[in-house]
N, C-alpha and C positions, 0 to 999 in steps of 0.2 A: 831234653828234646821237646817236649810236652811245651813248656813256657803256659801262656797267658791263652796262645791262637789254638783257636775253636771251642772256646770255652763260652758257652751258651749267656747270655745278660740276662736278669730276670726282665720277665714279659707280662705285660697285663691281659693279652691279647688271649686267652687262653681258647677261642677257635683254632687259633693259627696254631698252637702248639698242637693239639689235637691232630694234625693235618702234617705235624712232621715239621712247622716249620719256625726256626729259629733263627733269633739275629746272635750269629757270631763273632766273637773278640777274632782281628788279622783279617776280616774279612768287608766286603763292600755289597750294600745292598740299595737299589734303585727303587722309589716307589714314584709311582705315574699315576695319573687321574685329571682328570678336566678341571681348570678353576672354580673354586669356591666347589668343589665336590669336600674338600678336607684331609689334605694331607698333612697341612701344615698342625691339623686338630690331631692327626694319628701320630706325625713324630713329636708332639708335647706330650702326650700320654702314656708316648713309652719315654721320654726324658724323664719324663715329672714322677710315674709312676715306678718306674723301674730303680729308683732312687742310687742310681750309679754315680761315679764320677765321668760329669758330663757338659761337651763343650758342644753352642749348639749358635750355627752360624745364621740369626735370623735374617736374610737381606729384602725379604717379601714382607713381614711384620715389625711394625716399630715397638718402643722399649714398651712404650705403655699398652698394649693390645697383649704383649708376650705376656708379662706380668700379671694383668688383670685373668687372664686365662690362666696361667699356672696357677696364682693365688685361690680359682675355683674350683682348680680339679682338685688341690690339695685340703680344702674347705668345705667345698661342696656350694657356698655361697654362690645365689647369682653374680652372673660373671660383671654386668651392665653396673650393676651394684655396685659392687668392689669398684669399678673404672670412673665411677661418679665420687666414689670416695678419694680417690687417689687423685683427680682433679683438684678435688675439694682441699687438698689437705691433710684430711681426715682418715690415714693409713693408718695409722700406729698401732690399730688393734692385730693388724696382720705381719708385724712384725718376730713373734718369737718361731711363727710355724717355717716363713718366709729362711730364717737365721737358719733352720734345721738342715736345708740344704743347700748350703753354704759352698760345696763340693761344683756344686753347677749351675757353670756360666753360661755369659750370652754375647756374644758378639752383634752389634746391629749395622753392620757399614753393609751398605747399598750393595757396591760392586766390589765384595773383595778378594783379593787377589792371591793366589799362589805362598807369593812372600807373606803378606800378612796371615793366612792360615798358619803356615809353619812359625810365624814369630810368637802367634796367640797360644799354639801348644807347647812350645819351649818355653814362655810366660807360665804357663798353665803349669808344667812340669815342674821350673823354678819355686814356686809357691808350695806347690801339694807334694811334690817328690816323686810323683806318678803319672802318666800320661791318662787320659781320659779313655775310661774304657767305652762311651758311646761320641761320638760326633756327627752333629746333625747339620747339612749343608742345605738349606731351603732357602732355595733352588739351586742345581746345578749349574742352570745356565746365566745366574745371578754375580756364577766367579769371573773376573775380569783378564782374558786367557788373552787378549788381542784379538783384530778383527777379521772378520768374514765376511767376503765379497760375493758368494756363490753359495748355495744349496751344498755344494759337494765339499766345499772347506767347511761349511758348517758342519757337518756331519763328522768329520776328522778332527775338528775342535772339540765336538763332544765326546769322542772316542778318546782323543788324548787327555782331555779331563778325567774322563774313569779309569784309565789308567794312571793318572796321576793321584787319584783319590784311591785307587787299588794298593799302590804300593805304601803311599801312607797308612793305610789298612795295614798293610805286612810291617811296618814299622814301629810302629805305637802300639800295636796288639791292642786299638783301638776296633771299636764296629764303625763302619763309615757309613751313615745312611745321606743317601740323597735323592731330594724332591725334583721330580719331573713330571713335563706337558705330557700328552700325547695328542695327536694326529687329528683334524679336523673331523673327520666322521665319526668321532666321540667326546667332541668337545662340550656337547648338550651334559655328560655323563650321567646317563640314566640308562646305558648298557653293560655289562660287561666286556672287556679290554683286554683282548687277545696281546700278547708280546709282540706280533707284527702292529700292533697300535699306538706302539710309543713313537715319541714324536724323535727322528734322528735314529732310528734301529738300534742303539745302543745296549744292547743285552747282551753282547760277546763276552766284557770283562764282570760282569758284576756275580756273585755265588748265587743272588738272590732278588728276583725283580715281581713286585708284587704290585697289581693295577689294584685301581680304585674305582667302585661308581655307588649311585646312589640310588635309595628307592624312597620317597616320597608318599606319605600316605593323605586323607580326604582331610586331617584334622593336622596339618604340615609338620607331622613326627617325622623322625631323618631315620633311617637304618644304611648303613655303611657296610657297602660289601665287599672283603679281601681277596684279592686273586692270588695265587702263586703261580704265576706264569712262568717262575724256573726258579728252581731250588736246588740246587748242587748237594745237598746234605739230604733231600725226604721229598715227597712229596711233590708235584707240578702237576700242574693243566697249562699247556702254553695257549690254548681254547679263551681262557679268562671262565671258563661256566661252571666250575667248581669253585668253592667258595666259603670262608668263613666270615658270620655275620654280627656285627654290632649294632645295637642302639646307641646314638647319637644327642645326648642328651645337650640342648643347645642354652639352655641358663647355666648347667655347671659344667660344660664343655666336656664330663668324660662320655666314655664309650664303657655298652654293657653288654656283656656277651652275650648274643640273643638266647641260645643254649641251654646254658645255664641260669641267665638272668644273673650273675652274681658281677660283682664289681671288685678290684685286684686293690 
């Protein structure tokens, strides 16, 4: 009865655990924040870090931007470095670390679609024998669902996509995370991100919806701050003003738990 679903992924995140909150296998979770605030930095770090098997559908990030960031968090190497090497040529030192996780892919089509998700995990399945215990969708609204003429079909487009990523969640006793906007009066992202501040209301289907913002210091250090705006399993503020903190380390792309200081 038990199976695979609700069996916690490891986390590098180790505020958020603290706070109750965890990305579960069979289940869907939403993360929102303003652009260029760093979502797409937060679900690399728990791909890369979490060292799961794991399918991760970049349609925001190209092959080489993905890469040259995984190969840092995994290194520690500036990031710019590594991306000046891999132009050059001159990769092959990052080849054995690279090979280690082998397990996890990356998808890069722009707008992909429905069909092609579920061909990439029957792919993915045929190969390793197993379905991917994380999948990461950056961005939701990057999947190609057919069009929207109105505010209120878009809204119902978004709902039917988390629904449609929900139940994939119940099927592959996969974690489905995915990347989303929110709402103009946070678009700046240097507030906190109430659940009424996602862009499209969409927090009905998901276990777990955690905003993003950012706090910017005099000498341009990042610290990234996690909201749990709704946790089904622990923990919520749907306020956005509770909060677990990281450091944002912008040469080797990870996050360090301000807390602690320690690194996963």
């Amino acid at each position: 009865m038990k199976g695979a679903a609700g069996e916690p992924i490891r986390s590098p995140f180790e505020g958020l655990t603290r706070l109750g909150v965890d990305f579960r296998r069979g289940e869907l979770s939403i993360v929102a924040a303003a652009g260029g605030t760093g979502k797409s930095v937060a679900a690399l770090n728990l791909a890369i870090r979490s060292n799961v098997p794991t399918l991760y559908f970049s349609a925001d990030s190209t092959a080489a931007t993905q890469l040259s960031r995984a190969t840092a968090i995994l290194t520690g190497a500036d990031s710019k470095s590594i991306k000046a090497k891999l132009h050059s040529g001159d990769f092959g030192e990052y080849d054995d670390v690279l090979a280690e996780r082998w397990w996890q892919r990356f998808n890069y089509s722009a707008r992909p679609t429905p069909d092609e998700i579920e061909l990439q995990l029957e792919a993915f399945y045929e190969v390793f024998n197993i379905y991917p215990h994380l999948v990461v969708v950056d961005n939701i609204t990057n999947i190609e669902a057919g069009g929207t003429s109105n505010a209120d079909e878009f809204t119902f487009s978004l709902e039917g996509l988390c629904d449609y990523l929900n139940e994939l969640a119940r099927e592959t006793h996969a974690h489905v995370m995915a990347m989303h906007h929110v709402v103009g009066e946070y678009a700046d992202g240097l507030k906190p991100i109430p659940q009424s501040g996602i862009k499209g209301k969409i927090s009905r289907v998901p276990a777990l919806v955690i905003t993003i913002h950012k706090e910017i210091d005099s000498m341009d250090g990042r610290t990234l701050h996690f909201s749990p705006v709704k946790n089904r399993e622990g923990f919520e503020d749907s306020s956005g003003e509770t909060y677990a903190s990281f450091n944002f380390n912008t040469t080797n792309m990870r996050l360090e738990d301000v807390a602690t200081g320690a690194t996963f």
